[in-house]
Biotite code that builds the C-alpha atoms (Angstrom):
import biotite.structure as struc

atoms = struc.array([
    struc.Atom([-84.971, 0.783, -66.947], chain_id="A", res_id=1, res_name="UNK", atom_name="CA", element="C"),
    struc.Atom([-86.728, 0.944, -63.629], chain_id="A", res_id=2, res_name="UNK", atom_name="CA", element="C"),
    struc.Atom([-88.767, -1.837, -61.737], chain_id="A", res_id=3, res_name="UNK", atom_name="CA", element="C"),
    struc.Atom([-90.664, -0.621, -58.978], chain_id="A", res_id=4, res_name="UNK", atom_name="CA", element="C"),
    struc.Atom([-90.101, -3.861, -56.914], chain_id="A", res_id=5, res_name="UNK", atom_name="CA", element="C"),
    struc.Atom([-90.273, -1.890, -53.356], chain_id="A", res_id=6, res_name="UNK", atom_name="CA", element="C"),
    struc.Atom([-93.599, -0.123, -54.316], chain_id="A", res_id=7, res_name="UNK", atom_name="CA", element="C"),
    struc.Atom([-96.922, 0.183, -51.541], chain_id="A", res_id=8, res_name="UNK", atom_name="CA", element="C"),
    struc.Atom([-93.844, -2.125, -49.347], chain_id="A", res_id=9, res_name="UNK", atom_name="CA", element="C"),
    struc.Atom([-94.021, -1.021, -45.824], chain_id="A", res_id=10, res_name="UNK", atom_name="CA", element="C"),
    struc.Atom([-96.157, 0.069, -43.229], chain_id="A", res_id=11, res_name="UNK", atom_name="CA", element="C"),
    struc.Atom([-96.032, 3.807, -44.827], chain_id="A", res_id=12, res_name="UNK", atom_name="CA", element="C"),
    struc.Atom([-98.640, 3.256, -47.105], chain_id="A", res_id=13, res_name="UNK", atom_name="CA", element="C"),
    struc.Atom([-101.737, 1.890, -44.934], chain_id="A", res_id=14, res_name="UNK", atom_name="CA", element="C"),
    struc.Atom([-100.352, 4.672, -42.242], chain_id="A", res_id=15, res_name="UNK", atom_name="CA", element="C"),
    struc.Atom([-102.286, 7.055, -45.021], chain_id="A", res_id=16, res_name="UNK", atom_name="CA", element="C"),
    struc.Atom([-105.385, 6.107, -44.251], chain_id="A", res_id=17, res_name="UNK", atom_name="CA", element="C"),
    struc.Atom([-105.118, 5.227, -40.743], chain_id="A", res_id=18, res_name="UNK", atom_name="CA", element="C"),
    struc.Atom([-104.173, 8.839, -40.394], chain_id="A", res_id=19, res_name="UNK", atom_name="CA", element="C"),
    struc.Atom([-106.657, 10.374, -42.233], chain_id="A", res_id=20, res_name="UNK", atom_name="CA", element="C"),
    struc.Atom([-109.328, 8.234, -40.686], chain_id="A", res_id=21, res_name="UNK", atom_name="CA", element="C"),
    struc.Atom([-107.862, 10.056, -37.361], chain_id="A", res_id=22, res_name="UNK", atom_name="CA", element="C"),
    struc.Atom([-108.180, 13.269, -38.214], chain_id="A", res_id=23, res_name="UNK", atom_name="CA", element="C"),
    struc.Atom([-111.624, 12.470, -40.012], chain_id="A", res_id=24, res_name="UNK", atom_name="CA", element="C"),
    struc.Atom([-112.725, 11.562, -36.449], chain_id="A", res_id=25, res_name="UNK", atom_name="CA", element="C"),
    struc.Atom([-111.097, 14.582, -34.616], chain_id="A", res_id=26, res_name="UNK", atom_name="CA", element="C"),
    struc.Atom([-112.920, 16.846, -37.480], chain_id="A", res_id=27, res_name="UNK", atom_name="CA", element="C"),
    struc.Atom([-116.243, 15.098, -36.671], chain_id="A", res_id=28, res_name="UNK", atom_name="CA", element="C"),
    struc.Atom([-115.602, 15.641, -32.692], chain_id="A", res_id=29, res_name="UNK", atom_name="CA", element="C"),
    struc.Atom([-114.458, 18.976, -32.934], chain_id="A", res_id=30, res_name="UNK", atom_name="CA", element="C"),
    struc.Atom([-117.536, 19.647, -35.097], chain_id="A", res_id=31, res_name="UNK", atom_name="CA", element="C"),
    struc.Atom([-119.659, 18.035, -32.360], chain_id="A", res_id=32, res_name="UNK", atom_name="CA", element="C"),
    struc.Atom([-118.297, 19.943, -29.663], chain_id="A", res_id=33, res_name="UNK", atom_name="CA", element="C"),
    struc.Atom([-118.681, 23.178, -31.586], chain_id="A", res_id=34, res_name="UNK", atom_name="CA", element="C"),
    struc.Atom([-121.999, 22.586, -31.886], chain_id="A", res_id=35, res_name="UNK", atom_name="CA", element="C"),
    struc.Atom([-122.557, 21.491, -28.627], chain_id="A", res_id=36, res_name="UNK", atom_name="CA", element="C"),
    struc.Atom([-121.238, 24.757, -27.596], chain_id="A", res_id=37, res_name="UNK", atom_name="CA", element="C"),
    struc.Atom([-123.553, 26.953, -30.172], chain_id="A", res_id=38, res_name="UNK", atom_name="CA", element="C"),
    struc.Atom([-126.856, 25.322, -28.962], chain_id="A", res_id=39, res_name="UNK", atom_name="CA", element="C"),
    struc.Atom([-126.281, 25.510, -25.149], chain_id="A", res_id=40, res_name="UNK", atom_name="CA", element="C"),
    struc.Atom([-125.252, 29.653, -25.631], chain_id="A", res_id=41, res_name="UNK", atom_name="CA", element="C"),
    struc.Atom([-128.387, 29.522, -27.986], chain_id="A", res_id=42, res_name="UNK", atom_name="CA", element="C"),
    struc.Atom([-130.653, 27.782, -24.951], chain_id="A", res_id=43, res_name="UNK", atom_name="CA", element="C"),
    struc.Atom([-129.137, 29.999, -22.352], chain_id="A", res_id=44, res_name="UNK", atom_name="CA", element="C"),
    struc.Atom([-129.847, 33.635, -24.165], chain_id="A", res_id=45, res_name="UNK", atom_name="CA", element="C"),
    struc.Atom([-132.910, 32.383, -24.802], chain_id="A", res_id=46, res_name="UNK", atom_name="CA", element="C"),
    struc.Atom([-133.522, 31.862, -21.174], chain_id="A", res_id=47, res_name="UNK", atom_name="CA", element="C"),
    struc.Atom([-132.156, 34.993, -20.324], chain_id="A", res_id=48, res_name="UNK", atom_name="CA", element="C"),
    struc.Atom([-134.146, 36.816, -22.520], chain_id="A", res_id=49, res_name="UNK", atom_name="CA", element="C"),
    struc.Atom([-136.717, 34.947, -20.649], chain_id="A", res_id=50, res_name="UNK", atom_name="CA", element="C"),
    struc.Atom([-135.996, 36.281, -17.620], chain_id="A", res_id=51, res_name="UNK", atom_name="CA", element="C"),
    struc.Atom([-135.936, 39.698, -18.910], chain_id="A", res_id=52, res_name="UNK", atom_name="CA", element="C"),
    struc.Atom([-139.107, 39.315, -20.312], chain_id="A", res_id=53, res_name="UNK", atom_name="CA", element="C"),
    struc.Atom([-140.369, 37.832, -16.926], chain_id="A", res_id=54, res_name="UNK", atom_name="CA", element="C"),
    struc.Atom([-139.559, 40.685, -14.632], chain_id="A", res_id=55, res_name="UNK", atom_name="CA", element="C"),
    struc.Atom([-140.658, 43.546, -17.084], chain_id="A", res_id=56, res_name="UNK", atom_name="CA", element="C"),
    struc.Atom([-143.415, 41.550, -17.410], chain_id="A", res_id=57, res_name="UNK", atom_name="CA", element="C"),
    struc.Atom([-143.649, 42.338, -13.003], chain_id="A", res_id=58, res_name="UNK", atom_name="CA", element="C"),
    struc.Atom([-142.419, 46.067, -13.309], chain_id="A", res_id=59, res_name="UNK", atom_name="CA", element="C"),
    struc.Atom([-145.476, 46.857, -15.611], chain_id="A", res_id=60, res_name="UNK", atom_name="CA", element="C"),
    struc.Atom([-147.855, 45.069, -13.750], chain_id="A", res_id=61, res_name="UNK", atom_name="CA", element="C"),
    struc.Atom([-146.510, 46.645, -10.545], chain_id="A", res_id=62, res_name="UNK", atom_name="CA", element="C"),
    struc.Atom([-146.748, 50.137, -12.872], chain_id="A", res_id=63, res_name="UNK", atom_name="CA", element="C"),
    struc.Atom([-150.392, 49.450, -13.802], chain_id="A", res_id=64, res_name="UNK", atom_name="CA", element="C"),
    struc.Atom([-151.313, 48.554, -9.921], chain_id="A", res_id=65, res_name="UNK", atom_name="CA", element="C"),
    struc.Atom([-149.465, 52.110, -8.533], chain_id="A", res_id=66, res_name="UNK", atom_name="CA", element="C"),
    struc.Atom([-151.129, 53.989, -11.755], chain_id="A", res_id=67, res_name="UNK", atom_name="CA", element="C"),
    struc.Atom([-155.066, 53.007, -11.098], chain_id="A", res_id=68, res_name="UNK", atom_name="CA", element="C"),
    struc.Atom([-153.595, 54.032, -7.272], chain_id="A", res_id=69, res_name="UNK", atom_name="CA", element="C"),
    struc.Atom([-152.830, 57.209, -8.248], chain_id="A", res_id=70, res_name="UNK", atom_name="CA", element="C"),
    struc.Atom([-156.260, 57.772, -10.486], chain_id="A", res_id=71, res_name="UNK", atom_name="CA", element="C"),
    struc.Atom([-158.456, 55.950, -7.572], chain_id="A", res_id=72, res_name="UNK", atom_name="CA", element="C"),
    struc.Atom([-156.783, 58.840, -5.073], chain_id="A", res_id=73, res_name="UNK", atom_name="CA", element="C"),
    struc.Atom([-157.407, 61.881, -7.302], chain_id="A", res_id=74, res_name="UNK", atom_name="CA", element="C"),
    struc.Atom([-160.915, 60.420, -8.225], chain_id="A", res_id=75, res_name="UNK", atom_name="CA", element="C"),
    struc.Atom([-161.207, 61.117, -4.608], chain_id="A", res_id=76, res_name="UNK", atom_name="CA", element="C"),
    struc.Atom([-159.347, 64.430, -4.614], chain_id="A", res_id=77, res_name="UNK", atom_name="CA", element="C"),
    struc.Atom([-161.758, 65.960, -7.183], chain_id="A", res_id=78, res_name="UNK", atom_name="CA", element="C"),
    struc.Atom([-164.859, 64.875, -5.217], chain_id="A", res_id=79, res_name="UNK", atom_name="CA", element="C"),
    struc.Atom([-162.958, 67.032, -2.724], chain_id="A", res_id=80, res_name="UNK", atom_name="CA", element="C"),
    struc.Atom([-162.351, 69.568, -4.949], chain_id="A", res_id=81, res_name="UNK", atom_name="CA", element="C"),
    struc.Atom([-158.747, 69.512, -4.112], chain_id="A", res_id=82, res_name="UNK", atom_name="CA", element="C"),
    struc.Atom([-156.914, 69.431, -7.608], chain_id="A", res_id=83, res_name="UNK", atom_name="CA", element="C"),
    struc.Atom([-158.348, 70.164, -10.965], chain_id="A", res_id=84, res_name="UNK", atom_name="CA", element="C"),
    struc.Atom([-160.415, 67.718, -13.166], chain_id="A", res_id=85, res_name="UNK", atom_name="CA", element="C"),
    struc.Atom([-157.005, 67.909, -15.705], chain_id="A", res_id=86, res_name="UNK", atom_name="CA", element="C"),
    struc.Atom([-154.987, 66.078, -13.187], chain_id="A", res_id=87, res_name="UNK", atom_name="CA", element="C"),
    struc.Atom([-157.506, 62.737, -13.723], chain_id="A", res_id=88, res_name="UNK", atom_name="CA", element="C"),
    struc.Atom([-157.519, 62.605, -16.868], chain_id="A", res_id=89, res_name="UNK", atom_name="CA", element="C"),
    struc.Atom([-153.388, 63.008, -16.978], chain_id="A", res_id=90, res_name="UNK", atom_name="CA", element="C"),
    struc.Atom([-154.292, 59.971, -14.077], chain_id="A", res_id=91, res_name="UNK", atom_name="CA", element="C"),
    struc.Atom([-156.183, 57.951, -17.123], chain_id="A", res_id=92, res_name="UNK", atom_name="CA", element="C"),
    struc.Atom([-154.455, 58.686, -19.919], chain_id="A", res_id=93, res_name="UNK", atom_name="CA", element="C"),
    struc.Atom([-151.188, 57.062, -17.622], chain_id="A", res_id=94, res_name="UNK", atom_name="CA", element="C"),
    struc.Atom([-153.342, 53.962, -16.595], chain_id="A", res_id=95, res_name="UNK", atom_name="CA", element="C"),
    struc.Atom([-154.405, 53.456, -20.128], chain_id="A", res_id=96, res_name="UNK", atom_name="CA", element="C"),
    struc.Atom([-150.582, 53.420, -21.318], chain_id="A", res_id=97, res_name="UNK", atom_name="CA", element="C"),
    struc.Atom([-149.602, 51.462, -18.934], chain_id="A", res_id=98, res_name="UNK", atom_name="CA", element="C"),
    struc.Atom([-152.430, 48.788, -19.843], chain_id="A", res_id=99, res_name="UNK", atom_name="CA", element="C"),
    struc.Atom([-150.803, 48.788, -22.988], chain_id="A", res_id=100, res_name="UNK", atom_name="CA", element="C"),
    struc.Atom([-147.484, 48.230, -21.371], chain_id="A", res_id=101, res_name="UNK", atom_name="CA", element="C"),
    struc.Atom([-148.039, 45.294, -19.709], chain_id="A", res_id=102, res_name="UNK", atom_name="CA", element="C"),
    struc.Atom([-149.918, 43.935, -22.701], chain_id="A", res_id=103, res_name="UNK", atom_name="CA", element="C"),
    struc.Atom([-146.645, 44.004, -24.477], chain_id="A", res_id=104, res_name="UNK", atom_name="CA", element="C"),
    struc.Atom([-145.062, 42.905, -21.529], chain_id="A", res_id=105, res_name="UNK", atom_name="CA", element="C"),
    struc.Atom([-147.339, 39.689, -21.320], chain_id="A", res_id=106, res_name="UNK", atom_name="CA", element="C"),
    struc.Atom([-147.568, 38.809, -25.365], chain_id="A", res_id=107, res_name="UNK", atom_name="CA", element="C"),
    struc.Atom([-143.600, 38.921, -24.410], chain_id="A", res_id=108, res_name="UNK", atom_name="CA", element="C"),
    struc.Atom([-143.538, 36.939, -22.089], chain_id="A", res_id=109, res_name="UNK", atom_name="CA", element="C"),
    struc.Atom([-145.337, 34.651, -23.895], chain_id="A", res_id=110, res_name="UNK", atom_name="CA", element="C"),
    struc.Atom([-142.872, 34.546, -27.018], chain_id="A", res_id=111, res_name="UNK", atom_name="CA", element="C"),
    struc.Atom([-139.878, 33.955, -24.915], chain_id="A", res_id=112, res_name="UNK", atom_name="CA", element="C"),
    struc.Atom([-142.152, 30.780, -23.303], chain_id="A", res_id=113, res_name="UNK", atom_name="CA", element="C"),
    struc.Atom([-142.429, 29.781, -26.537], chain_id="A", res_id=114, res_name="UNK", atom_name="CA", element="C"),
    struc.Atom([-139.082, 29.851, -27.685], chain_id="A", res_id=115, res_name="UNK", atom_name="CA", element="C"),
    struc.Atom([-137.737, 28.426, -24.529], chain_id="A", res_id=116, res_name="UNK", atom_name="CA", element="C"),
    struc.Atom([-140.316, 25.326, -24.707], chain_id="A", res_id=117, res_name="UNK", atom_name="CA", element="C"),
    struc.Atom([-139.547, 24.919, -28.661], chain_id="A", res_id=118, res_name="UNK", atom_name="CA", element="C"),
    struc.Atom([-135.471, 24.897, -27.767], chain_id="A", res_id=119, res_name="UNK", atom_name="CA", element="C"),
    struc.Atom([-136.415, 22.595, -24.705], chain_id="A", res_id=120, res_name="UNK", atom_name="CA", element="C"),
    struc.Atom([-138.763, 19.813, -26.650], chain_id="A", res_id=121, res_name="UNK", atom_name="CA", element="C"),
    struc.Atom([-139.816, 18.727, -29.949], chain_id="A", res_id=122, res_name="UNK", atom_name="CA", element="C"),
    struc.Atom([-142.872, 17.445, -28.838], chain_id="A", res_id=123, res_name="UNK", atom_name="CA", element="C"),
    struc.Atom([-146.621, 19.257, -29.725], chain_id="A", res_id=124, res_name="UNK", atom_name="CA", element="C"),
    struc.Atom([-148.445, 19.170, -27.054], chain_id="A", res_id=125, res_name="UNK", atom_name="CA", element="C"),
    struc.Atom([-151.095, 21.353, -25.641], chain_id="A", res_id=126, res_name="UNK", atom_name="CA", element="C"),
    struc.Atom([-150.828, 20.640, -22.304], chain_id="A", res_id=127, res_name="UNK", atom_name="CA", element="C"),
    struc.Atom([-147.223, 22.047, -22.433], chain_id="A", res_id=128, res_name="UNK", atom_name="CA", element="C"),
    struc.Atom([-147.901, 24.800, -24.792], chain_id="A", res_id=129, res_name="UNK", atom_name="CA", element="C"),
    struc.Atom([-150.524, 26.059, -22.035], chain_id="A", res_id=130, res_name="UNK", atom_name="CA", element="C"),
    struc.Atom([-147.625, 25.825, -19.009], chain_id="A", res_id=131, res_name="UNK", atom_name="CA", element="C"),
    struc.Atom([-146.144, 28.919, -18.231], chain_id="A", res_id=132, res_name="UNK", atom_name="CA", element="C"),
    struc.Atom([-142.481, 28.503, -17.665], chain_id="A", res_id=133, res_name="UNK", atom_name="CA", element="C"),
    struc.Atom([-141.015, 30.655, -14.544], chain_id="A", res_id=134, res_name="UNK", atom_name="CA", element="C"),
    struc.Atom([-137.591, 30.996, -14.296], chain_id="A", res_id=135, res_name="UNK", atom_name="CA", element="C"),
    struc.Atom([-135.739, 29.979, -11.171], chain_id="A", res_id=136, res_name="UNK", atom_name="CA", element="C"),
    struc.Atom([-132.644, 31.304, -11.462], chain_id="A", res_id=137, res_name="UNK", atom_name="CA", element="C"),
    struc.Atom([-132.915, 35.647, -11.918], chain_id="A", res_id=138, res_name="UNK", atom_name="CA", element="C"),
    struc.Atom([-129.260, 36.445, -11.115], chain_id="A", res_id=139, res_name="UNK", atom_name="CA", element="C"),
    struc.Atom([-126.605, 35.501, -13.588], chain_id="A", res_id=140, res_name="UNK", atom_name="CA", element="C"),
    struc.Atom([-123.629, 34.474, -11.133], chain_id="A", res_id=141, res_name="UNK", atom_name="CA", element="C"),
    struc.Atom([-119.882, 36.430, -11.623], chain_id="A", res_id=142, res_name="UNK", atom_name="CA", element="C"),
    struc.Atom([-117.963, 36.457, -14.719], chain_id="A", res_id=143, res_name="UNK", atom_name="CA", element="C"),
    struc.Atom([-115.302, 34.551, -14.293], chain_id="A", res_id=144, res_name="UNK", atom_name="CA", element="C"),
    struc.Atom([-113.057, 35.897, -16.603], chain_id="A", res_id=145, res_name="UNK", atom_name="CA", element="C"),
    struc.Atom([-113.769, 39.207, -15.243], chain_id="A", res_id=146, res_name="UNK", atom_name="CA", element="C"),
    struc.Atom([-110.381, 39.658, -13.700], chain_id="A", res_id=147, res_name="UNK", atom_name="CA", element="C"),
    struc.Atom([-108.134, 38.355, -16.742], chain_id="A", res_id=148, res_name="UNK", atom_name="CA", element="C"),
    struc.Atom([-106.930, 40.603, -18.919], chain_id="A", res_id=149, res_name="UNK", atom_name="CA", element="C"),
    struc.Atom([-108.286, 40.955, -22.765], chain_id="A", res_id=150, res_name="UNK", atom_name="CA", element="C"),
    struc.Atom([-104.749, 39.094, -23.997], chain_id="A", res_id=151, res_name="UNK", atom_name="CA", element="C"),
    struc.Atom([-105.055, 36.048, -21.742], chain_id="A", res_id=152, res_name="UNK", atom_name="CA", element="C"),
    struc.Atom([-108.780, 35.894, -22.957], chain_id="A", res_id=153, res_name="UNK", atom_name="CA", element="C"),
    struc.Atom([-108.052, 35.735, -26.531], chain_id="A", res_id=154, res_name="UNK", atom_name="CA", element="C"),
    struc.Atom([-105.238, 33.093, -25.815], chain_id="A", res_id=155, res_name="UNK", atom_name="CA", element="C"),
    struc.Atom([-107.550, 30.730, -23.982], chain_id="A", res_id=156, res_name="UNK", atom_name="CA", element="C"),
    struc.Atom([-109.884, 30.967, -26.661], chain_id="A", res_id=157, res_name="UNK", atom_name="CA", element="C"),
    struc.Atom([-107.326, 30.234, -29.373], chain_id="A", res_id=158, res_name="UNK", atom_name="CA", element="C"),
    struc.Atom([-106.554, 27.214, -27.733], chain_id="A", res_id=159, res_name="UNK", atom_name="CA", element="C"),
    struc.Atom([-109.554, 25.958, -26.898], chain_id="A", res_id=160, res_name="UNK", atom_name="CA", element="C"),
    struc.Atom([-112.117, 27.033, -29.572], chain_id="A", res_id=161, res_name="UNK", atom_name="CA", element="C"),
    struc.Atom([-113.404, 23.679, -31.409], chain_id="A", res_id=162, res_name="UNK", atom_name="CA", element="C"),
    struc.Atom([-112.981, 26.149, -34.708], chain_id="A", res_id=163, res_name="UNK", atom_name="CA", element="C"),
    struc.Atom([-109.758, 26.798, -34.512], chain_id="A", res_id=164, res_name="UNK", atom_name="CA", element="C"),
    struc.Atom([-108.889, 23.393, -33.996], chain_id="A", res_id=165, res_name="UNK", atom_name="CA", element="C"),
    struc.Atom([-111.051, 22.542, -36.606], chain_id="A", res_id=166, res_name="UNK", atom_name="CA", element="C"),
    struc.Atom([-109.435, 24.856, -39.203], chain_id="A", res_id=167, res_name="UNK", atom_name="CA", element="C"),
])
């Protein structure tokens, strides 16, 4: 015969839940932090796509200005009589594609706005959807962890990673 007269005696038995109430709430901050984490990365290659988009954006337009250059001074060379009437059209048929280039450039432009206003705010309004946004900042700074070696990386990362804790 056995009486469990000692049973759930102690402190033992609450500890249970105590602890697992702790690790619930390390699971639910690690889980915060990892997502913390994923959105900021999301909101900064989003901006730096931004950027991207930005200066092509300035490189075609700067292409389309030094193309209808180049056709406005052979217009004026065949007047002349100085180059053939070939060379002109070569002149318009580059002006034309890069009209099309910075049309692509601009509509963009104009995606990456959007994405960067719809990370940014929640709100719909057309005042702000008719703001262009011009980034400040075009020069990512230095790595870093450009001088540690790929070992001492992956270390770090182990320790520090909100997944790994996690898991």
């Amino acid at each position: 015969i056995t009486q469990p007269l000692l049973a759930g005696f102690g402190l033992a038995t609450n500890e249970r839940f105590i602890r697992i109430a702790k690790r619930n709430a390390q699971s639910t901050d690690l889980a915060f932090k990892a997502q913390v984490i994923a959105t900021v990365t999301q909101v900064e290659g989003i901006y730096w796509d931004l950027v991207n988009a930005y200066q092509n954006e300035q490189i075609n337009e700067r292409s389309l200005g030094f193309a209808n250059q180049t056709l406005s001074d052979d217009q004026k060379q065949l007047q002349l009589q100085a180059i053939p009437a070939m060379q002109v059209m070569t002149d318009q048929s580059a002006v034309a594609t890069a009209e099309g280039n910075l049309t692509v450039a601009r509509a963009s432009l104009r995606l990456n706005e959007l994405l960067m206003k719809n990370a940014l705010t929640k709100v719909d309004d057309p005042a702000i959807d008719e703001m262009p946004v011009i980034p400040l900042d075009l020069h990512a700074e230095p790595d870093p962890n450009a001088d540690k070696s790929i070992d001492e990386l992956i270390a770090e990362a182990e320790k520090k990673r909100p997944e790994v804790a996690l898991s």
